[in-house]
C-alpha positions as CSV (number, residue, x, y, z in Angstrom):
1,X,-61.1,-36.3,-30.6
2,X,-61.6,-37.7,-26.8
3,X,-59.7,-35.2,-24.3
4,X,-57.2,-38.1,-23.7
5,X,-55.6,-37.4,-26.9
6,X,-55.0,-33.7,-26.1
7,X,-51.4,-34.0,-25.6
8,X,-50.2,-30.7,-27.3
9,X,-52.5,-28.0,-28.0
10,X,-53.3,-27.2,-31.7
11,X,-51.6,-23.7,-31.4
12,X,-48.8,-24.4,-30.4
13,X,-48.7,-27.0,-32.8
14,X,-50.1,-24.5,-35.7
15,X,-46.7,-22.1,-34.7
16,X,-44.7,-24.8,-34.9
17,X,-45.4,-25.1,-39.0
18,X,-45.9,-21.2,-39.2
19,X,-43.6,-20.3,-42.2
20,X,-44.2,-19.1,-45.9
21,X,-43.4,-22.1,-47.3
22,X,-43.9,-25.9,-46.2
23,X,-39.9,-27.1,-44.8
24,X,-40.5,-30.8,-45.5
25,X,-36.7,-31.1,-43.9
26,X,-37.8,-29.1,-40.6
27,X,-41.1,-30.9,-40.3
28,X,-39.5,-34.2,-41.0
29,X,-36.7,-33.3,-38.3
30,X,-39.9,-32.6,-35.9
31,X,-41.5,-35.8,-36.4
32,X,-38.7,-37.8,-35.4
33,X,-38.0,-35.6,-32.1
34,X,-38.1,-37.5,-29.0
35,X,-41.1,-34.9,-27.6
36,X,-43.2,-37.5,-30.6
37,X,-42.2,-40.6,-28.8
38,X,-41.6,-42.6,-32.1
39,X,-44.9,-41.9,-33.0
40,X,-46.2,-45.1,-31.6
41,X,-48.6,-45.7,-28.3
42,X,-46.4,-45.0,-25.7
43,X,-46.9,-41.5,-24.3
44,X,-49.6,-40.9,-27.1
45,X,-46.8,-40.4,-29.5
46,X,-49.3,-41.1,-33.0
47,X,-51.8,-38.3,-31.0
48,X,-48.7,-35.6,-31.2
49,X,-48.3,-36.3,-34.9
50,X,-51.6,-36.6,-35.8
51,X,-52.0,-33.0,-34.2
52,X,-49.1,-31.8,-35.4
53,X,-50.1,-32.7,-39.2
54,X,-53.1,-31.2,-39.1
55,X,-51.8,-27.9,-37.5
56,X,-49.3,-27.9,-41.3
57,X,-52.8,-29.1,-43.4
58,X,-54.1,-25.6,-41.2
59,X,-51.5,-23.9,-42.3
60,X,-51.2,-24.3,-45.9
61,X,-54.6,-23.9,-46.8
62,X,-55.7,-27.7,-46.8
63,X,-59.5,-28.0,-45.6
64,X,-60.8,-31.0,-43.8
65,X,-62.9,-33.1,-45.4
66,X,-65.5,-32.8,-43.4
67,X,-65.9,-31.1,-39.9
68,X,-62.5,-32.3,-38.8
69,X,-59.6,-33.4,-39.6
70,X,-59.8,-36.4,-37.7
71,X,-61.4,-40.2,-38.5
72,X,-60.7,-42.3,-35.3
73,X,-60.4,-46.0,-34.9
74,X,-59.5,-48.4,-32.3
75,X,-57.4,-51.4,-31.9
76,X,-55.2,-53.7,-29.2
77,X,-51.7,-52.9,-29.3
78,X,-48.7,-54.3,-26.7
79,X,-46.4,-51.8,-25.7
80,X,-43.1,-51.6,-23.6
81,X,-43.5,-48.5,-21.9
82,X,-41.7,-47.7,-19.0
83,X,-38.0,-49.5,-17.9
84,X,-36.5,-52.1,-19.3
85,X,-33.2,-53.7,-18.6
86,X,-31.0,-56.9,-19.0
87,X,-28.5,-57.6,-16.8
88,X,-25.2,-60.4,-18.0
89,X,-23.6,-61.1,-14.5
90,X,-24.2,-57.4,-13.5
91,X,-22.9,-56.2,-16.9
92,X,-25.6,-54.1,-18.5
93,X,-27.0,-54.3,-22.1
94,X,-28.2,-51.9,-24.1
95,X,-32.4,-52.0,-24.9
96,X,-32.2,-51.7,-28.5
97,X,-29.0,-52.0,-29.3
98,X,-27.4,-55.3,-27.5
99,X,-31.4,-56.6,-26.8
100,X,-34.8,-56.1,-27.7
101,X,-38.3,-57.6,-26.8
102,X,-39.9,-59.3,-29.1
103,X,-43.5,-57.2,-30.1
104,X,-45.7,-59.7,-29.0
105,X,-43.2,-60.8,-25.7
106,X,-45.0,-60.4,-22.0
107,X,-42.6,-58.9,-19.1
108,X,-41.1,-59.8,-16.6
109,X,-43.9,-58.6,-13.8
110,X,-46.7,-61.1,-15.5
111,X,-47.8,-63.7,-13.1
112,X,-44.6,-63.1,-11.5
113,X,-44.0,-62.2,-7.6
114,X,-41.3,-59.6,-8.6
115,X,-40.4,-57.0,-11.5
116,X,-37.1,-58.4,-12.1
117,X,-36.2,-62.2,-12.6
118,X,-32.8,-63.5,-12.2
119,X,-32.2,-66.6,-14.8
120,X,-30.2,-69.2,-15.5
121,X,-29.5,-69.7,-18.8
122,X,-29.6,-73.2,-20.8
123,X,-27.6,-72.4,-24.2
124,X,-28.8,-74.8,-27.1
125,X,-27.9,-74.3,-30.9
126,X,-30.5,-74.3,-33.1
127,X,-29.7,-77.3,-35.0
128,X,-30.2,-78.8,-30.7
129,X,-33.3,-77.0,-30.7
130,X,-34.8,-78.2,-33.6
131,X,-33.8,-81.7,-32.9
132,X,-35.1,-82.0,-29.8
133,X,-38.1,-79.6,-30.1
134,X,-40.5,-82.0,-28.0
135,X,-38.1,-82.5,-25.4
136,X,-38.1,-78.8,-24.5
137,X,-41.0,-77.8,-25.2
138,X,-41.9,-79.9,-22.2
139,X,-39.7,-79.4,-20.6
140,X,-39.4,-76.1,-19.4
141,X,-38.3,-74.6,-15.8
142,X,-39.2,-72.5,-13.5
143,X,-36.2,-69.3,-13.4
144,X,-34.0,-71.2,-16.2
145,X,-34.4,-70.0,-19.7
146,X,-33.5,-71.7,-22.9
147,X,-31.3,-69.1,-25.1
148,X,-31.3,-70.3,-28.6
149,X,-28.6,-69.7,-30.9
150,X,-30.3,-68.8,-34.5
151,X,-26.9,-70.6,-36.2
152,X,-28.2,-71.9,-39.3
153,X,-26.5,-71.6,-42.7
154,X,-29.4,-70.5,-44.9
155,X,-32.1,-67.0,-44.8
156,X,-34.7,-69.8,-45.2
157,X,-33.4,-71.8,-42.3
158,X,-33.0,-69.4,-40.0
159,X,-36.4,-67.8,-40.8
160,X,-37.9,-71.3,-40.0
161,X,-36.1,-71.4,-36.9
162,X,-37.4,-68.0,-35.8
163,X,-40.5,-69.1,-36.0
164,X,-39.8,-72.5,-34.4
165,X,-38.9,-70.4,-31.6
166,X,-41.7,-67.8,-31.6
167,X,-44.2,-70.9,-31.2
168,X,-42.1,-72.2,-28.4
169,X,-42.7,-68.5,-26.4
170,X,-46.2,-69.4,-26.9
171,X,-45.5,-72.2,-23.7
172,X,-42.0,-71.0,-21.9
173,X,-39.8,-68.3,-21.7
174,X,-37.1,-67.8,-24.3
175,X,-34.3,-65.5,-25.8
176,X,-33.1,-66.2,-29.6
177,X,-29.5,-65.1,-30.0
178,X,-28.8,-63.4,-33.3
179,X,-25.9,-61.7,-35.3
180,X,-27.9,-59.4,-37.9
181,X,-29.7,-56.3,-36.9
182,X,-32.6,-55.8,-34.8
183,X,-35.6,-55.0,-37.2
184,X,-38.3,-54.3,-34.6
185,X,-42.3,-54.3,-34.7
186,X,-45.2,-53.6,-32.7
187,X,-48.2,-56.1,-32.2
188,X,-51.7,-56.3,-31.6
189,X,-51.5,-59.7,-29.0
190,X,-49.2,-60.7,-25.9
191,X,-48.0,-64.0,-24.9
192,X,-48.2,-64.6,-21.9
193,X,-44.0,-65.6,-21.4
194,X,-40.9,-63.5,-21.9
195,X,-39.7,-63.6,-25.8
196,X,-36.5,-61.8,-26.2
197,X,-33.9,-61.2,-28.8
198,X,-30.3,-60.7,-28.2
199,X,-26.9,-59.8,-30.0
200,X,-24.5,-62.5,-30.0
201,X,-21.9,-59.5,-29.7
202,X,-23.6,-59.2,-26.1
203,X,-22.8,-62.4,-25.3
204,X,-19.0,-63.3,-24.3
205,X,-18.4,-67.2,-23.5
206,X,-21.8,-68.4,-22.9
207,X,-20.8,-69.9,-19.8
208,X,-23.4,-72.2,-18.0
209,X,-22.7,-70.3,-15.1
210,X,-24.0,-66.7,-16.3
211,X,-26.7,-65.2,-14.4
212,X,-29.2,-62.7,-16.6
213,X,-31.2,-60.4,-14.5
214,X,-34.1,-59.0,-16.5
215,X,-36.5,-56.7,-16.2
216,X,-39.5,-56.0,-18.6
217,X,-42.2,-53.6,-18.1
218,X,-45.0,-54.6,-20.3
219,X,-48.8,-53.2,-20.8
220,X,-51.1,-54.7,-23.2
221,X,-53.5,-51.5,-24.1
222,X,-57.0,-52.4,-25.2
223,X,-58.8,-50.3,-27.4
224,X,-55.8,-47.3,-28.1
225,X,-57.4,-44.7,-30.5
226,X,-56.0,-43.7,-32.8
227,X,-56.8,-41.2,-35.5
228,X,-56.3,-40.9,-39.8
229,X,-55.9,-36.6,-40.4
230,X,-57.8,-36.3,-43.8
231,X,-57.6,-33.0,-46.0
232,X,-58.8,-31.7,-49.4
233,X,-57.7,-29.6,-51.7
234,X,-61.0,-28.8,-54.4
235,X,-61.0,-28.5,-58.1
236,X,-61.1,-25.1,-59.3
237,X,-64.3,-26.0,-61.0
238,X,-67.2,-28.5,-60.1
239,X,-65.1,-32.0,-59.4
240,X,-65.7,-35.1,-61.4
241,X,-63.4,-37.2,-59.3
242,X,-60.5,-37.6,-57.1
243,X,-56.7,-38.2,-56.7
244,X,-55.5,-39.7,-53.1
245,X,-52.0,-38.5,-52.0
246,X,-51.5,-40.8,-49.0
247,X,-48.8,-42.0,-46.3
248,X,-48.7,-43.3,-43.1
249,X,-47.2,-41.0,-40.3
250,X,-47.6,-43.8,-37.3
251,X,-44.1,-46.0,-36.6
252,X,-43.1,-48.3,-33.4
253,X,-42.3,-45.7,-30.9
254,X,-40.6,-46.4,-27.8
255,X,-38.9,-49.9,-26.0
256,X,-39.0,-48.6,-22.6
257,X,-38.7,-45.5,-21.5
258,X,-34.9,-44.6,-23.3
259,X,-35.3,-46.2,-26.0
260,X,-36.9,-44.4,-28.8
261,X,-37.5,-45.5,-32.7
262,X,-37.0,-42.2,-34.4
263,X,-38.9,-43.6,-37.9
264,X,-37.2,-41.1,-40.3
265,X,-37.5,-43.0,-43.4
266,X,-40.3,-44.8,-42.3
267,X,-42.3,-42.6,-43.0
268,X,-42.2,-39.0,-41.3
269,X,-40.4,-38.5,-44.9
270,X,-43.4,-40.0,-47.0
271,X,-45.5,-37.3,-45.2
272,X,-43.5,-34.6,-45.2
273,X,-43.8,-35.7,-49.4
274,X,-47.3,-35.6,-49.1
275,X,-47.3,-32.3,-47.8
276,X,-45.3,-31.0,-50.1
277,X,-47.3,-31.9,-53.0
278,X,-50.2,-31.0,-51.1
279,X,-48.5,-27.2,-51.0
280,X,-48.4,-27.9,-54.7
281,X,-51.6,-28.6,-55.8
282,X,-53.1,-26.0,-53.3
283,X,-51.0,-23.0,-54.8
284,X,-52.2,-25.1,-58.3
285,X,-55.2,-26.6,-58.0
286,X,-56.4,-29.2,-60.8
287,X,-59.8,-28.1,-62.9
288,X,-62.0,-30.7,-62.6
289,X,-60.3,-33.3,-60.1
290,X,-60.0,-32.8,-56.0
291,X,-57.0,-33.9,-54.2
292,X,-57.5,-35.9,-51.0
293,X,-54.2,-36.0,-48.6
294,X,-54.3,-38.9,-46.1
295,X,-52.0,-39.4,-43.4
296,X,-52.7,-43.0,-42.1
297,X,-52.4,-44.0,-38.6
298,X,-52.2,-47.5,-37.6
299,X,-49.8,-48.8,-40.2
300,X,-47.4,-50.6,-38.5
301,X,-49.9,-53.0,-36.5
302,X,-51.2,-54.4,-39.5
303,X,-52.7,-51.1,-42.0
304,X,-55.5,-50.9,-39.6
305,X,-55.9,-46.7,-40.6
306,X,-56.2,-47.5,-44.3
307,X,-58.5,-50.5,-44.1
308,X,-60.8,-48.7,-41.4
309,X,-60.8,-45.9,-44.0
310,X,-62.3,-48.4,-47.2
311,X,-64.8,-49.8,-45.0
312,X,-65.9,-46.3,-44.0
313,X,-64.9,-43.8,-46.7
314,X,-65.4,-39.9,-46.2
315,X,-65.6,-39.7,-49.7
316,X,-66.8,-41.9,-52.8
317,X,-64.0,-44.9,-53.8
318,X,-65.9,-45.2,-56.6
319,X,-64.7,-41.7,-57.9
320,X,-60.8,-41.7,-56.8
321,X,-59.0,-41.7,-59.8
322,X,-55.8,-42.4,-58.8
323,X,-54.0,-43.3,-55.2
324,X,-50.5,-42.1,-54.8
325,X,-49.5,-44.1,-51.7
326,X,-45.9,-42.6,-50.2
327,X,-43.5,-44.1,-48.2
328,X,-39.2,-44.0,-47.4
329,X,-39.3,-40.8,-49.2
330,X,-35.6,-40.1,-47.3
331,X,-32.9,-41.3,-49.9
332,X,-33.8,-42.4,-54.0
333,X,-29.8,-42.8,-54.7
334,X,-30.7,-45.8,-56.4
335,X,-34.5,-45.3,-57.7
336,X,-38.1,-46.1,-57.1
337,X,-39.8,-48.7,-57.0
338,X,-43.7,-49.2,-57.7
339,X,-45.7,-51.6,-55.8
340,X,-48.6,-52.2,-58.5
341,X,-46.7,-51.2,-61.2
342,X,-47.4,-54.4,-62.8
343,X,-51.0,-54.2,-62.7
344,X,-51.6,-50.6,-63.9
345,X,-49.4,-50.7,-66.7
346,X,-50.9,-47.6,-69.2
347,X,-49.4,-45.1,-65.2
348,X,-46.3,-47.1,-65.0
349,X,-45.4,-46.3,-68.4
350,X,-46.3,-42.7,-68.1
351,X,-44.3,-42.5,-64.4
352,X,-41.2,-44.4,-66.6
353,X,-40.9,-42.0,-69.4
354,X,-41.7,-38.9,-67.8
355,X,-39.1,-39.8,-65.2
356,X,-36.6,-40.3,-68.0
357,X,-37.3,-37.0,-69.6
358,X,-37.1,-35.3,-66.0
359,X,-33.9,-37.3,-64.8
360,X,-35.6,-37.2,-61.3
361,X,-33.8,-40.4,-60.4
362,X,-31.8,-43.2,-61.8
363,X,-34.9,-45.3,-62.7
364,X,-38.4,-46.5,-62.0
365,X,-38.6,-50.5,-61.3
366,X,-42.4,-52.1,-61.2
367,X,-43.8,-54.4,-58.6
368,X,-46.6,-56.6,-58.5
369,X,-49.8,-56.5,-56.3
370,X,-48.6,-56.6,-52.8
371,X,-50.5,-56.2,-49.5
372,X,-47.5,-54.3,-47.8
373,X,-48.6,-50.5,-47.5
374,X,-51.6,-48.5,-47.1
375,X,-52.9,-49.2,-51.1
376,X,-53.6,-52.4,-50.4
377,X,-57.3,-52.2,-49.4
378,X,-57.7,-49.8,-52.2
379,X,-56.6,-51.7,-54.9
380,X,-58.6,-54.5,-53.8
381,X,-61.9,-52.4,-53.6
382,X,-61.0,-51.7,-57.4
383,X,-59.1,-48.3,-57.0
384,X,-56.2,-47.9,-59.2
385,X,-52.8,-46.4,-58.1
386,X,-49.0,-47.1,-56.9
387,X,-47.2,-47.7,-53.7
388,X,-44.2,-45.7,-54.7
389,X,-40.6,-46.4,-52.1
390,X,-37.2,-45.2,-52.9
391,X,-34.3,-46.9,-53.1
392,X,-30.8,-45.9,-51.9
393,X,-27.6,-46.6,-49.3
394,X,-29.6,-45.9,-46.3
395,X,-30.6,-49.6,-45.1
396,X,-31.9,-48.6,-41.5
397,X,-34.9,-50.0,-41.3
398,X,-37.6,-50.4,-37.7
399,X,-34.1,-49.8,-35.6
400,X,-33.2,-46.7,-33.7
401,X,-30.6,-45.8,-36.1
402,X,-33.6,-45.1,-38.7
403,X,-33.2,-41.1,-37.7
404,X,-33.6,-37.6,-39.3
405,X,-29.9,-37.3,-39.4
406,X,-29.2,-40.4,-41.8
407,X,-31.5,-39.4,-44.6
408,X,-30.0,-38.0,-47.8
409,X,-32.8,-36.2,-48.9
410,X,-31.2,-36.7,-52.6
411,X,-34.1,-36.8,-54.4
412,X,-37.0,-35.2,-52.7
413,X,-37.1,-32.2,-54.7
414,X,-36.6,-33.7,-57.7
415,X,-39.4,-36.7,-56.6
416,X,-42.2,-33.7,-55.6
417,X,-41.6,-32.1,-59.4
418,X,-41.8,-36.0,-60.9
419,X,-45.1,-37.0,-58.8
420,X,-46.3,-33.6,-59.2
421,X,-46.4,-33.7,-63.0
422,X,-47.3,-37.9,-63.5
423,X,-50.6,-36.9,-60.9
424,X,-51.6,-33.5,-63.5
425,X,-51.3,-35.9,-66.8
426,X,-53.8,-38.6,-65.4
């Protein structure tokens, strides 16, 4: 790894995981802490992580796969890193609760003579905006700023409308006023104008005579590195193949510099499965088939970890057996589900009954082919295997409510005995 990515030193990372036996609940607690950053590209959160999971392959006995544990890549990404503020008539909001940049949004400094702009709102509805879409989209002024009320009736509407109004952020400034939750994201581009969202909750009478003062501290990083931490676990005799546990341990870090996207769920829980099963197989190794554990970086700016892994394997595609792709291992109140399901129907049918003979959890639905997770690239270079989510009450999803203390953990256990015996029958 460059020096720049030297955040914590592998010791101290290696004593943080020292115990007898892998605590998926500790290490899951310790990837959402806010010394990871959210595990994004502010701070170098993804290098702390990808340190920290290697220091727990280190400890229970997983090897590299070759002289590290580390495959780097390199990508674009836009990031918010340091403050961030919004200002109605001097009453503050709160970044990532009452407002939230939109992932590909510029600040407030770009070609700007001062951090902080004061504006003038122009409130429209959207059923005004769409109208008259022309109009403003020429129409756009210099320290006024259209806020657009995403009122329609319909999911499909107002999803057209979003968009409407991201393609309008391409030309002018713009905030999009919205009731449901924030679901955030990270991108690899920037516009080059400010593209907000913002709780109507935030908003009182939407007078034309409110004042926002906002401030957005923007940096678009070129070429971040990041890295994928790869291990093995060998067959007790000469292998004939392989079996890929995999998840991805990146998530969307932090929106300024007090806002931070703990990314519980999604997906410090899908590694903390993999590494459990990877305890498994190493205190039980198969006879003829090597396991390969993956933690993915990258994920959440498009799969770029698992796709630069199939274009440059450490190891023959060719001779992976089976992928085992983890992710939202946190809750499973309600099930599974299996992405691919569909299309490898001999495993589905041998994950179904074995789960109804175990009672790991209420039931296994199947899924189509789906380019959504870290499989995808797999699948489509002709390796077989699932993309396997639970399902259950907790519905926090790329907010900061998504933390170690709203996971249920009600069928991890059960879910590590369930994967681990489907993976030995293959």
């Amino acid at each position: 790894m460059k020096k720049h990515l030297y955040i914590l030193s592998f010791a101290s990372l290696l004593n943080a995981t020292a115990q007898s036996e892998f605590d998926y609940k500790e290490f899951t607690k310790t990837m959402c802490s806010s010394e990871f950053h959210g595990r994004g590209y502010v701070n170098a959160g993804d290098s702390i992580a990808a340190q920290y999971i290697a220091a727990a392959f280190s400890k229970i006995g997983i090897k590299p796969i070759q002289s590290s544990y580390f495959q780097s890549f390199s990508f674009n990404v836009n990031t918010f890193p340091n403050e961030v503020s919004f200002k109605v008539n001097d009453e503050a909001l709160q970044p990532g609760i009452d407002f939230i940049s939109m992932p590909q949004s510029s600040g407030t400094w770009k070609n700007r003579s001062c951090t902080e702009i004061v504006y003038t709102p122009i409130y429209i509805s959207g059923k005004d905006f769409i109208e008259n879409y022309r109009y403003y989209l020429a129409k756009g002024k210099k320290n006024k700023i259209l806020v657009v009320k995403n009122d329609t009736q319909s999911k499909d509407s107002s999803l057209n409308l979003h968009f409407l109004i991201e393609d309008y952020a391409k030309k002018h400034d713009v905030i999009e006023v919205v009731e449901d939750k924030f679901t955030w994201s990270v991108r690899q581009n920037a516009f080059d104008n400010l593209y907000l969202q913002i709780q109507k909750s935030a908003l009182q009478n939407m007078a034309s005579t409110d004042l926002f003062s906002i401030h957005i501290d923007q940096k678009l990083q070129n070429s971040h590195t990041s890295n994928n931490v790869i291990g093995i676990i060998p067959a007790k005799r000469k292998s004939k193949g392989s079996i890929m546990i995999s998840a991805h341990y990146d998530h969307l870090g932090r929106f300024g510099n007090k806002t931070l996207f703990p990314g519980a769920n999604d997906n410090a829980s899908g590694v903390a499965m993999m590494l459990y099963l990877g305890q498994k197989f190493k205190t039980k190794p198969l006879r003829k088939t090597d396991i390969v554990l993956v933690a993915f970086a990258g994920e959440e700016i498009g799969l770029l970890g698992s796709k630069h892994l199939s274009e440059h394997p450490l190891f023959p595609l060719e001779k992976i057996c089976f992928q085992l792709n983890l992710d939202i291992m946190g809750s499973g109140e309600k099930g599974i589900t299996a992405v691919n399901g569909t299309l490898f129907k001999k495993q589905f049918r041998q994950l179904s009954n074995l789960n109804k003979r175990l009672k790991s959890v209420p039931n296994v639905k199947s899924r189509g082919r789906a380019a959504n997770s870290d499989h995808h690239f797999f699948t489509e270079k002709g390796v077989p295997g699932f993309f396997i989510y639970t399902r259950g009450y907790n519905q926090n999803y790329h907010d900061v409510n998504d933390t170690f203390e709203n996971l249920s953990f009600n069928s991890f256990e059960n879910l590590s005995v369930l994967f681990d015996l489907f993976l030995r029958r293959l």
